[in-house]
C-alpha positions as CSV (number, residue, x, y, z in Angstrom):
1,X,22.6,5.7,3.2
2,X,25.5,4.3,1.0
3,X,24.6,1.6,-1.6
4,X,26.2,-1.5,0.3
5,X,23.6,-0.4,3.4
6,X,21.2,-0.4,0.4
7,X,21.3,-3.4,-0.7
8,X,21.0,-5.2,2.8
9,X,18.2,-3.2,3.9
10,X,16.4,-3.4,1.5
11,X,16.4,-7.0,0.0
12,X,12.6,-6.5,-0.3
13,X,12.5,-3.9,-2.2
14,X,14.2,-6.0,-4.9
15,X,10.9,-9.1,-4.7
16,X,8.4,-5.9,-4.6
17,X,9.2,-3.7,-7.3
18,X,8.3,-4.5,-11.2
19,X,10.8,-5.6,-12.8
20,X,12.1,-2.7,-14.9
21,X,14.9,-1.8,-17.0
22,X,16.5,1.0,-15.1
23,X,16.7,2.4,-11.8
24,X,14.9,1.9,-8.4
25,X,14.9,4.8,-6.3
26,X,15.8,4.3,-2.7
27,X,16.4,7.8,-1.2
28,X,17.6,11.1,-2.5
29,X,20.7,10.4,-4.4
30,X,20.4,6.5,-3.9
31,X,19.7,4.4,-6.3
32,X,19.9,0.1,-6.3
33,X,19.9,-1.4,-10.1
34,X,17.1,-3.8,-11.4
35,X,18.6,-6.0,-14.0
36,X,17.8,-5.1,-17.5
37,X,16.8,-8.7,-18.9
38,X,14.1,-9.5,-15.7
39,X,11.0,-10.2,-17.7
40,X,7.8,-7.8,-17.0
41,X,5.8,-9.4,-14.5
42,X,1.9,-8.3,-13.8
43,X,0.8,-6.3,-10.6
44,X,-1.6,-9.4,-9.6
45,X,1.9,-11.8,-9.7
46,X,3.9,-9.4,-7.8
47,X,1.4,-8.4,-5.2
48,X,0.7,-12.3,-4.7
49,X,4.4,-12.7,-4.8
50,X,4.7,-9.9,-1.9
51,X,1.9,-11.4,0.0
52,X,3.3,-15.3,0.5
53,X,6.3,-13.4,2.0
54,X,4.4,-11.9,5.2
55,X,3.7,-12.8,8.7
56,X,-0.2,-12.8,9.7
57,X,1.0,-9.7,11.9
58,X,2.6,-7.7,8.8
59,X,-0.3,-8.3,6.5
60,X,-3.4,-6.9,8.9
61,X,-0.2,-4.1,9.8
62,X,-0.7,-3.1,6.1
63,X,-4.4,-2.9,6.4
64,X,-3.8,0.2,9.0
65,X,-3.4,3.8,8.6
66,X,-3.0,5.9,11.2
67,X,-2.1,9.8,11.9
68,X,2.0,10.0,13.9
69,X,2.5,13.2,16.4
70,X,5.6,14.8,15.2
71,X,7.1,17.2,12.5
72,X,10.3,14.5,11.4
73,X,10.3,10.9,11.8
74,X,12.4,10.6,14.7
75,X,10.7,13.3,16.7
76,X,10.4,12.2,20.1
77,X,7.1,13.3,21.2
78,X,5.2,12.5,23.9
79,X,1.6,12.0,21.9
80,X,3.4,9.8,20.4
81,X,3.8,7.5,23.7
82,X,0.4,8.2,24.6
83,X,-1.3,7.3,21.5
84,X,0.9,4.4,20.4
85,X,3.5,3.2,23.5
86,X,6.8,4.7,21.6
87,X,8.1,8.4,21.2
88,X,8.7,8.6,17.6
89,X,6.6,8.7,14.2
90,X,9.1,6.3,12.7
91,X,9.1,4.1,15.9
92,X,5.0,3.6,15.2
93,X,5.2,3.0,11.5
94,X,8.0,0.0,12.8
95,X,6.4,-1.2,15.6
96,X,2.7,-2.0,13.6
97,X,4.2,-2.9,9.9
98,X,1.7,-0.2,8.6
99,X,0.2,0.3,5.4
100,X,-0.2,4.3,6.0
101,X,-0.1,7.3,7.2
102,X,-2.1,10.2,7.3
103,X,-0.7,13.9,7.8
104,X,-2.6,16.2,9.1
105,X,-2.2,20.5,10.1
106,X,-4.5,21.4,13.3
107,X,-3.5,21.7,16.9
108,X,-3.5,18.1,17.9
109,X,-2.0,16.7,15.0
110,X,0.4,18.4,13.1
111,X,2.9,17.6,10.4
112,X,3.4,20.7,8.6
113,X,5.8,23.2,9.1
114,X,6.9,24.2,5.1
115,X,7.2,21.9,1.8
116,X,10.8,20.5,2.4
117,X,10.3,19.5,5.9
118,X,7.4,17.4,5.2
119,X,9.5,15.5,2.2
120,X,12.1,15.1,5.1
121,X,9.5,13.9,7.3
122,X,7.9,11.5,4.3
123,X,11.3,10.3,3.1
124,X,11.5,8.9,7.4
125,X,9.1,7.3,7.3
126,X,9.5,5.5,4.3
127,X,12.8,4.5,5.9
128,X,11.2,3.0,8.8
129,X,8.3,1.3,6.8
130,X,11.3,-0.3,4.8
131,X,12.9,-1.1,8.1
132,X,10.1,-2.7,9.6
133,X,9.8,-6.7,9.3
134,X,7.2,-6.2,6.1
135,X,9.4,-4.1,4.3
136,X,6.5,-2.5,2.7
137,X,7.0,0.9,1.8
138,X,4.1,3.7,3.1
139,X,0.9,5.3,1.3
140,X,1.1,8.4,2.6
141,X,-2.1,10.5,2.8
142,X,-3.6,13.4,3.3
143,X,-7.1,15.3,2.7
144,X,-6.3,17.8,0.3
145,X,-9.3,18.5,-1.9
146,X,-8.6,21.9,-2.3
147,X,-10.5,25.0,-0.7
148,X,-11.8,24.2,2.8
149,X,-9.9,21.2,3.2
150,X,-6.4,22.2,2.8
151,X,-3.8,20.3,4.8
152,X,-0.7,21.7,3.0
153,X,-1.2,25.6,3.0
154,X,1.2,28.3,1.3
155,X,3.6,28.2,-0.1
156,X,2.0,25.1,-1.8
157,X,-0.4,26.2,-4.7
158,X,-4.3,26.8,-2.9
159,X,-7.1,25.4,-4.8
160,X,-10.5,26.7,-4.4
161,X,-13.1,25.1,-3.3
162,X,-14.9,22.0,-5.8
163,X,-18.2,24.1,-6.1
164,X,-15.9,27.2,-6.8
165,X,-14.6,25.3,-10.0
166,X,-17.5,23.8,-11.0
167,X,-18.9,27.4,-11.1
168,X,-16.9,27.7,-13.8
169,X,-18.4,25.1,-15.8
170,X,-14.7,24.0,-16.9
171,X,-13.5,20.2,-16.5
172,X,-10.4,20.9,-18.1
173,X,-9.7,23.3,-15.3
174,X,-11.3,20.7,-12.6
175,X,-8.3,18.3,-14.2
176,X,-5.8,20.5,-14.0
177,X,-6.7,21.6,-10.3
178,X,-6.1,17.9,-9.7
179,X,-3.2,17.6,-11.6
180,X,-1.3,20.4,-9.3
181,X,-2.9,19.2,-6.0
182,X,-1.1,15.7,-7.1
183,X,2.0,17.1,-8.1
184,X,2.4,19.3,-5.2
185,X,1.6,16.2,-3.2
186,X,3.6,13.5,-4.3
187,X,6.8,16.5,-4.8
188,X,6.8,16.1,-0.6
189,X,6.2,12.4,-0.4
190,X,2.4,12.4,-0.2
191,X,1.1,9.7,-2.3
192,X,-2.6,9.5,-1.5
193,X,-4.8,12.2,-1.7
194,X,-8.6,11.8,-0.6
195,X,-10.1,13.5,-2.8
196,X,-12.1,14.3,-4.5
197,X,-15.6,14.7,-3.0
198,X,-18.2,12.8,-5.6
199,X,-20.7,13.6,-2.9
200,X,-23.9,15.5,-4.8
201,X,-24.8,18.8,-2.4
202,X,-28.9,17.4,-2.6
203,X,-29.8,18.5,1.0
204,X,-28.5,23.2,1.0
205,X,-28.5,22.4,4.9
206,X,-25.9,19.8,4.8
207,X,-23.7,20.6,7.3
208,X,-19.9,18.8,6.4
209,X,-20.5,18.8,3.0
210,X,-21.4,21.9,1.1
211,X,-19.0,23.5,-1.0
212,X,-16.8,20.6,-0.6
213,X,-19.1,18.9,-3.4
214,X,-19.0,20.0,-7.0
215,X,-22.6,20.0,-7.4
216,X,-26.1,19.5,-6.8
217,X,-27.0,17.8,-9.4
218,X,-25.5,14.3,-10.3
219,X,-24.8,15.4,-13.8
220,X,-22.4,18.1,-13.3
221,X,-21.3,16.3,-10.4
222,X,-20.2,13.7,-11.9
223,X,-18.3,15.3,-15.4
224,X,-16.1,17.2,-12.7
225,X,-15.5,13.8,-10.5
226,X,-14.1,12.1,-13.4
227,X,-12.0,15.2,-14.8
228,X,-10.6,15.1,-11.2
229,X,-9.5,11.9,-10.8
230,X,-7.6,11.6,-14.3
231,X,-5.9,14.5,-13.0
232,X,-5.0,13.3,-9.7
233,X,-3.8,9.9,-11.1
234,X,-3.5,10.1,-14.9
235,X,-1.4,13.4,-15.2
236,X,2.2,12.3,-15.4
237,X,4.4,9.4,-14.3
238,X,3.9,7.4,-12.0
239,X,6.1,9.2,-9.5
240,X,4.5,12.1,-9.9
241,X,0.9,11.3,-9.2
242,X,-1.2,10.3,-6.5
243,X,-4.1,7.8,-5.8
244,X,-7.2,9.7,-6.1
245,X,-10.0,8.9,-3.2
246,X,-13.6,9.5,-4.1
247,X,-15.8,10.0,-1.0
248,X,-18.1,9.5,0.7
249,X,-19.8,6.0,-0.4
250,X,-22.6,5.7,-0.8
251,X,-23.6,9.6,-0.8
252,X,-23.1,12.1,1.7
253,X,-24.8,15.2,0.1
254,X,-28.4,14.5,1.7
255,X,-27.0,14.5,5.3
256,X,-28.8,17.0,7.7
257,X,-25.9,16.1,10.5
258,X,-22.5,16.0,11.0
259,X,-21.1,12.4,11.1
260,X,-18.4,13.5,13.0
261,X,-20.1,13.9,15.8
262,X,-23.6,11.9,15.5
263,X,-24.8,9.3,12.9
264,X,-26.4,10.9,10.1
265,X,-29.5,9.3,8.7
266,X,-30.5,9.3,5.0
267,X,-34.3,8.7,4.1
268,X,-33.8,8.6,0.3
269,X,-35.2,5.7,-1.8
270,X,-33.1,3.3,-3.2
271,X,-34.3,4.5,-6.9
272,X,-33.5,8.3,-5.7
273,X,-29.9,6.9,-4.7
274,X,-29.3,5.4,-7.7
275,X,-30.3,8.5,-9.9
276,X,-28.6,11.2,-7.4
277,X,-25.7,9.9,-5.7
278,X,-24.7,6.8,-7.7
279,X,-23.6,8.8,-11.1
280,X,-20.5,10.5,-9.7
281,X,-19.0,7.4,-7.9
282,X,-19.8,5.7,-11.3
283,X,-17.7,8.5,-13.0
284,X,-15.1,7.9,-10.6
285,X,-14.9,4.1,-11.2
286,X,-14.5,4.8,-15.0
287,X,-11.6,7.1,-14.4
288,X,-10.0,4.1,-12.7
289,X,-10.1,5.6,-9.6
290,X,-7.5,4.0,-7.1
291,X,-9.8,3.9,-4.1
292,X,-13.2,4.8,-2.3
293,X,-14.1,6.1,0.9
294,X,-17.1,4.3,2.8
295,X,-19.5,7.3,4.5
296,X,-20.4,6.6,8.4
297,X,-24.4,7.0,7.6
298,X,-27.7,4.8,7.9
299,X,-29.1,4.7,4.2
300,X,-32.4,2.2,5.6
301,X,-33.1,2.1,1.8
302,X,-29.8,0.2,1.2
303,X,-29.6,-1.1,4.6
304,X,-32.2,-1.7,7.2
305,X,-30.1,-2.9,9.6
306,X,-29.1,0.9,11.0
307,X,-25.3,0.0,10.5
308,X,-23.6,3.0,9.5
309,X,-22.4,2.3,5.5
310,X,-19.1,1.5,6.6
311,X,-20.1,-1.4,8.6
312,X,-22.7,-2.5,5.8
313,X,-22.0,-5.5,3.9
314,X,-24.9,-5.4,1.5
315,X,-23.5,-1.4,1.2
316,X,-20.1,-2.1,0.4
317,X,-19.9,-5.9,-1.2
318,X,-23.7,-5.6,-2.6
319,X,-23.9,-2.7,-4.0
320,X,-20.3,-0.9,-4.4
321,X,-18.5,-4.4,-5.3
322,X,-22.1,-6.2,-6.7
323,X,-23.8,-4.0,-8.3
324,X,-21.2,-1.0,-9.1
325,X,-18.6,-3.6,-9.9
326,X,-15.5,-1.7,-7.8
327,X,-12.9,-3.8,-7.8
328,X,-10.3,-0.9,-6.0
329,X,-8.9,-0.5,-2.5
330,X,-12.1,0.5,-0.3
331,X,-10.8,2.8,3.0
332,X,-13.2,3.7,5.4
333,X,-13.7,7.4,7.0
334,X,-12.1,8.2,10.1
335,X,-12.6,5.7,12.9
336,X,-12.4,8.4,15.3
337,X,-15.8,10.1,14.1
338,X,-18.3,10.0,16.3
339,X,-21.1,8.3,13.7
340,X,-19.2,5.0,13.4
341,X,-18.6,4.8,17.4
342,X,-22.3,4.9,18.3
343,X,-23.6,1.1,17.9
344,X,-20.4,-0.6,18.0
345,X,-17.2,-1.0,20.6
346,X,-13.7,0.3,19.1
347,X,-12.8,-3.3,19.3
348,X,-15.6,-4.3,17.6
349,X,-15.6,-1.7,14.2
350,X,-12.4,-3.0,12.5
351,X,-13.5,-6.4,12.7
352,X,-17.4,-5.5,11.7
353,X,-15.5,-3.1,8.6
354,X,-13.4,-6.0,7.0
355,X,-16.7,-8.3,7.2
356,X,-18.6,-5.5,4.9
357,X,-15.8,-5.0,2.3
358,X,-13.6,-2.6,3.8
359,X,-9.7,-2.7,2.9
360,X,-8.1,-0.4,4.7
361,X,-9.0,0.9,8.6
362,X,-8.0,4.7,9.0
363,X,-7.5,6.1,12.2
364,X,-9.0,4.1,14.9
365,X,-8.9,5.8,18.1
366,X,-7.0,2.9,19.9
367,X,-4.0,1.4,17.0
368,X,-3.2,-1.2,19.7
369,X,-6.5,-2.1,20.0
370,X,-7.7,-2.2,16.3
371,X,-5.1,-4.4,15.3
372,X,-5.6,-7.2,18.3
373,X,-9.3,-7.3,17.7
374,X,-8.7,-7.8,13.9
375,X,-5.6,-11.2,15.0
376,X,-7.8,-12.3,17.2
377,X,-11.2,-12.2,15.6
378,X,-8.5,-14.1,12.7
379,X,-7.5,-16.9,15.2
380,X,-10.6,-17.4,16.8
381,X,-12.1,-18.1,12.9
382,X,-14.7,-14.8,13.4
383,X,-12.3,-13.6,9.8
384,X,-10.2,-15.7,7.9
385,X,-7.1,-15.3,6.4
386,X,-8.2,-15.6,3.0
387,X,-10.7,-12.7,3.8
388,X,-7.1,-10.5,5.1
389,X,-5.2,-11.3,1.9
390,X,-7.9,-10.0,-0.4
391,X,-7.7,-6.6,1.4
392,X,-3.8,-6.7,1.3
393,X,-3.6,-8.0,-2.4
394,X,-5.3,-5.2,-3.5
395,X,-3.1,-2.7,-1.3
396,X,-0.3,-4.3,-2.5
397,X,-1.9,-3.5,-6.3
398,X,-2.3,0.1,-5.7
399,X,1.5,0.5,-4.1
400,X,2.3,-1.3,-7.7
401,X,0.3,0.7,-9.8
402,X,0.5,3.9,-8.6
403,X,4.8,3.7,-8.4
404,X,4.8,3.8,-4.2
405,X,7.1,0.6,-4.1
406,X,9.7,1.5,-7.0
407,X,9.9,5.3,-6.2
408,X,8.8,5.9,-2.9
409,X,11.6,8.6,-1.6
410,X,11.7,12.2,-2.8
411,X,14.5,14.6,-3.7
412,X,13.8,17.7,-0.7
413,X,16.3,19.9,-3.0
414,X,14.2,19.6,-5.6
415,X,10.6,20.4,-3.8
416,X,10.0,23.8,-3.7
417,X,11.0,23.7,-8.2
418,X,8.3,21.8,-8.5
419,X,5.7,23.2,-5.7
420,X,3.8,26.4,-5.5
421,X,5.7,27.8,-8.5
422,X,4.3,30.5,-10.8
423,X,2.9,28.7,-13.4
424,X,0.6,26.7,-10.7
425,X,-0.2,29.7,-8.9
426,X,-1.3,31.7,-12.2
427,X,-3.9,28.6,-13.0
428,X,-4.9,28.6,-9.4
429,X,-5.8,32.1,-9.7
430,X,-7.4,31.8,-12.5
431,X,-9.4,29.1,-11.9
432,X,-10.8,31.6,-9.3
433,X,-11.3,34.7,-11.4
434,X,-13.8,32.5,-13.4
435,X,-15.9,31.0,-10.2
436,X,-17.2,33.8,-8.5
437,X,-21.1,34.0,-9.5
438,X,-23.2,37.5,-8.9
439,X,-26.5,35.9,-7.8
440,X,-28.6,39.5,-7.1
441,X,-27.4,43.2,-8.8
442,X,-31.0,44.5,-8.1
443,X,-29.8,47.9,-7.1
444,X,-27.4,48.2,-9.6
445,X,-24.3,48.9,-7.6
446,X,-22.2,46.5,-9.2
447,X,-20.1,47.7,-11.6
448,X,-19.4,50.5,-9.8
449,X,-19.8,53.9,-11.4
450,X,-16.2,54.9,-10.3
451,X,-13.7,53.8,-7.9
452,X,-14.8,54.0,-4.2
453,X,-12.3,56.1,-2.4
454,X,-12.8,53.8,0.9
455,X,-14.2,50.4,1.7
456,X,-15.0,49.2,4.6
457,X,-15.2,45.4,4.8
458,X,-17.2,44.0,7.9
459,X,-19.0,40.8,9.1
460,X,-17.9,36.8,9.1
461,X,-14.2,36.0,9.8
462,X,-11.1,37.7,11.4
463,X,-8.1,36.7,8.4
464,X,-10.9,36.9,5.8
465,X,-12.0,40.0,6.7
466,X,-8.5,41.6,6.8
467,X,-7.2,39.5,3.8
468,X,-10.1,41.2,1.7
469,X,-9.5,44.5,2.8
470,X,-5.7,43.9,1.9
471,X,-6.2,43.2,-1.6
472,X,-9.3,45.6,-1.9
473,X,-6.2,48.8,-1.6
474,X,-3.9,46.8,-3.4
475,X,-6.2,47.3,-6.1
476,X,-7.1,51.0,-5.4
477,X,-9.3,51.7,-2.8
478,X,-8.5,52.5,0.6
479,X,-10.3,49.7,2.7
480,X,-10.2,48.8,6.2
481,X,-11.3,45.3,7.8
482,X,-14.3,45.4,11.3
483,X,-14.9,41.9,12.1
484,X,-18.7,40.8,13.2
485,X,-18.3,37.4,13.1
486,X,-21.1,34.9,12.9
487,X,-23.3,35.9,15.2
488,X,-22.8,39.6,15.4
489,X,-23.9,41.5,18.6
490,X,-26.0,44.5,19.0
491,X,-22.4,46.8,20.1
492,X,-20.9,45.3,17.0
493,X,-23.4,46.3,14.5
494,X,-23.5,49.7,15.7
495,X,-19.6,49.6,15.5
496,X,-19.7,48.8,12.2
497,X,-22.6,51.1,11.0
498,X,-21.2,54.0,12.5
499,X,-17.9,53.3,10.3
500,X,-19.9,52.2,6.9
501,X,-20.7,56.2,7.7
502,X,-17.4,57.2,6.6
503,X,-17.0,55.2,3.7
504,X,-17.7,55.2,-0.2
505,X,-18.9,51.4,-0.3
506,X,-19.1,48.6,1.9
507,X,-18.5,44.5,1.5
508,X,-20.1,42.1,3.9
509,X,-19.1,38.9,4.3
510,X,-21.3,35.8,5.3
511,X,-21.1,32.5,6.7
512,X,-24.2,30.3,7.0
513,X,-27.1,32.5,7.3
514,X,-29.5,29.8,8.1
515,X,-27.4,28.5,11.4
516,X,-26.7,32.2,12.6
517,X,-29.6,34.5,11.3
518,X,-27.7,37.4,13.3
519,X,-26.4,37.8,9.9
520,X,-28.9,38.7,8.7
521,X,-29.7,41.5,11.3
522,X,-26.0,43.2,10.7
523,X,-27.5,43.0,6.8
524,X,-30.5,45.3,7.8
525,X,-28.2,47.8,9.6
526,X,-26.1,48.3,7.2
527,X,-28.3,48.1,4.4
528,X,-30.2,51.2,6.2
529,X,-26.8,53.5,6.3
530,X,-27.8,54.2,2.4
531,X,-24.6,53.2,1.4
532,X,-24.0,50.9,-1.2
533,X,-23.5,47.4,-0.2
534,X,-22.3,44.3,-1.5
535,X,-23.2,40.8,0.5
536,X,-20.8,38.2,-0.4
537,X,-21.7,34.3,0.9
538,X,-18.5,33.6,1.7
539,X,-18.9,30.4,1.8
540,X,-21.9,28.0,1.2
541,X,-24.1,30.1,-1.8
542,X,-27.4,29.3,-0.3
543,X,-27.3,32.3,2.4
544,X,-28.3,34.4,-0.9
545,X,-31.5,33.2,-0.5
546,X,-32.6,34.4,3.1
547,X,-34.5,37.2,3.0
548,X,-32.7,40.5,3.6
549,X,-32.4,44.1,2.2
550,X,-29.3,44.0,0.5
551,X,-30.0,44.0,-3.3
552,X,-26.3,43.2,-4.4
553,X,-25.1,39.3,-4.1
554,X,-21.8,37.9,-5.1
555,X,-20.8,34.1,-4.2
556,X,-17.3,32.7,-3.7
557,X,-17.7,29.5,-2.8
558,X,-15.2,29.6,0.0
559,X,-12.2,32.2,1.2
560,X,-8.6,30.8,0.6
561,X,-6.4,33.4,-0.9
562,X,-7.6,33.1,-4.7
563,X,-10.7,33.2,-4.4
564,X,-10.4,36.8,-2.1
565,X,-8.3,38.4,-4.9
566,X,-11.0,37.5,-7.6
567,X,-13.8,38.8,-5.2
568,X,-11.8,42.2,-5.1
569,X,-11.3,42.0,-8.5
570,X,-15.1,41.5,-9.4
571,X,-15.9,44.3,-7.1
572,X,-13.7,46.7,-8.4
573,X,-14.3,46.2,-12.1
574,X,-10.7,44.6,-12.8
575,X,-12.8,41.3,-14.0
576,X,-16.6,40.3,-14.8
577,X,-18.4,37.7,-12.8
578,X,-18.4,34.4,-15.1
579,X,-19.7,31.7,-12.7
580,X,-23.2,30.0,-12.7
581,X,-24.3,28.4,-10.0
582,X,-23.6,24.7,-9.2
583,X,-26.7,24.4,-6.9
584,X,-30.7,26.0,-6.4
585,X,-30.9,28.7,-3.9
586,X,-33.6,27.9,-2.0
587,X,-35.6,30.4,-0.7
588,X,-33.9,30.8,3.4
589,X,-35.2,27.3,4.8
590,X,-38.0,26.8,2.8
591,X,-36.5,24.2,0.5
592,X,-39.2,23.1,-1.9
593,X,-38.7,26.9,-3.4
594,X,-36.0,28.1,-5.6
595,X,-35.1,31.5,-5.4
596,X,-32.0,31.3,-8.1
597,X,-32.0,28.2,-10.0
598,X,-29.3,26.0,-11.1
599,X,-27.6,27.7,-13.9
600,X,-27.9,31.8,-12.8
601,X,-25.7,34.0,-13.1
602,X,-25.2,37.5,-13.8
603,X,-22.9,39.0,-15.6
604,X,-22.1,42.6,-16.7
């Protein structure tokens, strides 16, 4: 794009950006100058400024984000059509005047292929935002919180999970977690990361939840919620940051369902709510976090209506806006979950979402459909256009503040110097090393008394399995990998007790005890071999507290590639277990006893 082309697309850049003495970035090795003497002007004045200049169409456009099918912004693919009634990414970001868009990595939606390509695909799409008749440019999102939620994989710098740092009892690090995820992010265009979760793990049978939280207790919750968000937003210039997400108002961590496919219920007082779930969204708001995602749950206490939060007026404006005094950019979950879909329409949500409080709509199932329901519930005076410009103002704010509309293109030479380098790999790593927590060393097999010739590594998970047995000889031992999965079956346990025969020691691996108790029975077997054994929960801690006759416990907290290496590590003597445990281990399902209390952890 040559500088004359520049300067006529993008006029409204010019009216947008703050007025600053040096250079606003258009694309990679573009650059348009903003005059020296302009006079600082505040975010409110330039967001209102912005605002006079848009349609009715292009302002509820900005209110929108929505996921695009395709790896580059002028992909044709045929999702695209389907989903939207054009062919490219770019072509949907033009055609609706959106505010976002969200990339995602799974098999129906993916935007990933390496680092550089998604800068490619980021710097597009900013193209075509600045293209479009709002001449906005994009937040572009993603859920990166680190550990189970990882949208941008290797080569990018893995995080472990938020109860896998907060096992280490270090904020700094929690910070400095954030600060990488950010970097990484906004290095590829990414601007908005949701994240992180300032949900408090109350309820150990949560089923979305977990490990995704740092804690459950509000305190510690809440010191590593804060630390997060300054590191997300606060770590750097503003084009080198993102906006930071806390979710999922007004608590998620009590949930005995998954909202994503039915409308959880949560029976907690409003006194309980304040004392357990409020404290880390507090935190949050403190940090100056840039925005906060609504939860699709009932919360009668808070609401007895039965409308899901997200839909809840006195939810979000009475208590998140009222009483919390939020004055940020409120996004909802997915409208595509099934929790938010089951009392309402899809035409009706968007509309019944700005009435609570809600700013910004993400992913309804129908785009088309959303944003007609939203102009005409506007024209027929159901929402008035005063209510749409307070949403947009403060979207407008956080493009401002966070450096999306002066800086919002990225250099792809320059992405993989600043992402998944050594120095962010080493603190990832070690991050890990300090999280993994021995919960039970009753039999004393841990530390070993000498290296185990072989290692056999069996039960949950197919990659994790052979990724632990990988690292376990790269460390000195001769392992092999026998997957049992979840729920194990009677020719698989004696597969894998007939090869614990032939070994020195053997690792099992667990994931969720309490939903697949055929765990447990592989435990028994295996246990009964007389070999030494070493459980690991592989995932959520709490399947250390199910009965079983395996006396050694170690917890990870989740199974991304740091977190393997300091398991095999801890196993093999290389480093001592450091982390204490986030949560209570109740004992199996009986919740009202606790087997290892907040706080354990054995060390050696």
């Amino acid at each position: 794009m040559t500088t004359r082309i520049a300067h006529a697309r993008h006029r409204r850049i010019h009216a947008l950006a703050v007025p600053l003495a040096g250079l606003l970035t258009l694309a990679a090795g573009t650059a348009v100058a903003v005059p020296a003497s302009a006079q600082p002007v505040s975010a409110d004045a330039e967001a209102q400024r912005t605002l006079r200049g848009l349609t009715l169409e292009q302002k509820v456009g900005q209110l929108f984000v929505t996921w695009v099918n395709g790896k580059s912004a002028d992909e044709v693919n045929a999702k695209n059509k389907a989903d939207f009634g054009v062919d490219t990414p770019a072509q949907v970001v033009e055609k609706y005047h959106l505010g976002g868009v969200i990339y995602f990595n799974n098999d129906s939606r993916d935007n990933f292929d390496d680092p550089v390509q998604v800068a490619k695909l980021s710097n597009g799409l900013q193209r075509a935002a600045i293209r479009s008749g709002a001449h906005i440019p994009l937040q572009i999102a993603t859920d990166q919180e680190g550990g189970t939620v990882t949208r941008m994989g290797s080569p990018a710098t893995e995080l472990p999970n938020a109860m896998a740092i907060s096992a280490g009892r270090d904020t700094k690090a929690a910070q400095e977690a954030a600060r990488i995820l950010g970097h990484e992010l906004r290095a590829v265009g990414i601007n908005q990361d949701f994240a992180p979760d300032a949900d408090v793990n109350s309820n150990p049978a949560n089923p979305v939840i977990g490990v995704r939280s740092f804690s459950g207790r509000p305190d510690l919750a809440s010191q590593f919620v804060g630390a997060q968000v300054k590191g997300f937003q606060d770590s750097g210039r503003r084009s080198e940051t993102v906006s930071a997400a806390a979710k999922h108002f007004p608590g998620h961590g009590d949930a005995a369902t998954d909202s994503h496919l039915e409308l959880p219920r949560i029976d907690r007082s409003e006194a309980s709510w304040r004392e357990t779930d409020v404290p880390p969204f507090k935190a949050a708001i403190a940090a100056g976090i840039d925005s906060i995602m609504s939860a699709h749950i009932q919360f009668p206490s808070l609401d007895p209506s039965g409308e899901p939060a997200t839909l809840s007026k006195p939810i979000l404006t009475g208590k998140l806006r009222g009483e919390l005094g939020y004055r940020g950019v409120v996004v909802t979950d997915s409208l595509s979950m099934d929790a938010v879909r089951v009392l309402h329409t899809d035409a009706e949500i968007p509309v019944l979402a700005l009435k609570a409080g809600i700013d910004q709509l993400l992913m309804p199932v129908n785009l088309d459909l959303a944003i007609n329901s939203v102009l005409d519930a506007i024209r027929k005076g159901e929402l008035t256009e005063k209510r749409i410009d307070e949403s947009v103002l403060r979207v407008l704010k956080l493009k401002l503040q966070r450096g999306i509309l002066t800086s919002p293109f990225v250099d792809p030479a320059k992405v993989m110097s600043k992402v998944g380098v050594p120095a962010n790999l080493a603190t990832a790593q070690g991050i890990a090393d300090r999280s993994v927590t021995a919960i039970r060393n009753d039999g004393g097999v841990l530390p070993l008394a000498q290296q185990p010739a072989k290692t056999l590594v069996t039960g949950w998970g197919v990659s994790t399995t052979t990724a632990l047995a990988s690292k376990l000889t790269a460390h000195g031992t001769q392992a092999t990998a026998l997957q049992t999965g979840q729920t194990p079956t009677d020719a698989q346990i004696a597969q894998a007790v007939a090869a614990a025969k032939n070994v020195d020691l053997v690792v099992v691996l667990t994931n969720n005890v309490g939903t697949y108790p055929l765990q447990g029975k592989l435990l028994q077997a295996l246990a009964d071999t007389g070999k030494p054994v070493v459980a690991v929960a592989a995932q959520i801690p709490y399947d250390a507290g199910y009965e079983n006759p395996v006396k050694t416990w170690l917890a990870t907290y989740g199974y991304i590639t740091p977190s393997l290496e300091a398991l095999a590590k801890v196993i093999l003597g290389k480093v001592k277990p450091q982390g204490k445990l986030p949560v209570d281990i109740p004992a199996g399902k009986d919740v009202g006893t606790v087997k290892y209390p907040f706080g354990h952890g054995l060390t050696w």
